[in-house]
C-alpha positions, 0 to 999 in steps of 0.5 A: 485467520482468513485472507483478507479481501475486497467485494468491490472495486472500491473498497480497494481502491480506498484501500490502496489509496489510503495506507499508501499514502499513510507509508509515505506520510511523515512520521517522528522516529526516534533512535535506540540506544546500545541497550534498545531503549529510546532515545527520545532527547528532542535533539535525536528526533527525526522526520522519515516516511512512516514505512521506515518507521515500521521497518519496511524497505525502499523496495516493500513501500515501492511495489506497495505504491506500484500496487495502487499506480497499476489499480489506479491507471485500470480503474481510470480506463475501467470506469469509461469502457464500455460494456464488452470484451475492454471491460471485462478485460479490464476487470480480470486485469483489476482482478488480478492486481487485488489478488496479486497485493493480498498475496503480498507478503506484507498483507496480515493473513 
């Protein structure tokens, strides 16, 4: 399958924004039991971040929101240069961001 990618900065963007905030919203987890099956007793229900629930670490949610924080800070200072060397500094920095997350190993290819 081909590499996922984004033709704009805003469909980043969006991107970023939108399953970030999906990792940290909450989520019902409910615990297995010796042989693997759930245990869905309403006293064994838990709230977590949905990242838990999908298995990934602190670490894996953490660089995923410091993805979209270093996009967000660029892409804030991106929208108000001007045209010229800034700006197009800024994009490569933009630019190597998006490539930086589609090399994340969390990213389906």
């Amino acid at each position: 399958m081909a590499q996922k990618t984004f033709s704009d900065r805003t469909l980043f963007n969006t991107y970023i924004c939108n399953t970030d905030d999906c990792m940290h919203a909450l989520m019902n987890f409910y615990p297995t039991d010796a042989a693997g099956n759930m245990d869905y007793s309403p006293d064994k229900k838990q709230q977590q971040a949905a990242w838990k629930c999908w298995g990934l670490t602190e670490a894996e949610s953490k660089q995923w929101s410091l993805f979209r924080q270093r996009n967000n800070e660029l892409d804030a200072k991106f929208i108000v240069s001007a045209e010229g060397a800034e700006r197009n500094s800024l994009q490569e920095l933009l630019d190597k961001n998006q490539a930086d997350f589609l090399a994340y190993k969390l990213i389906p290819k």
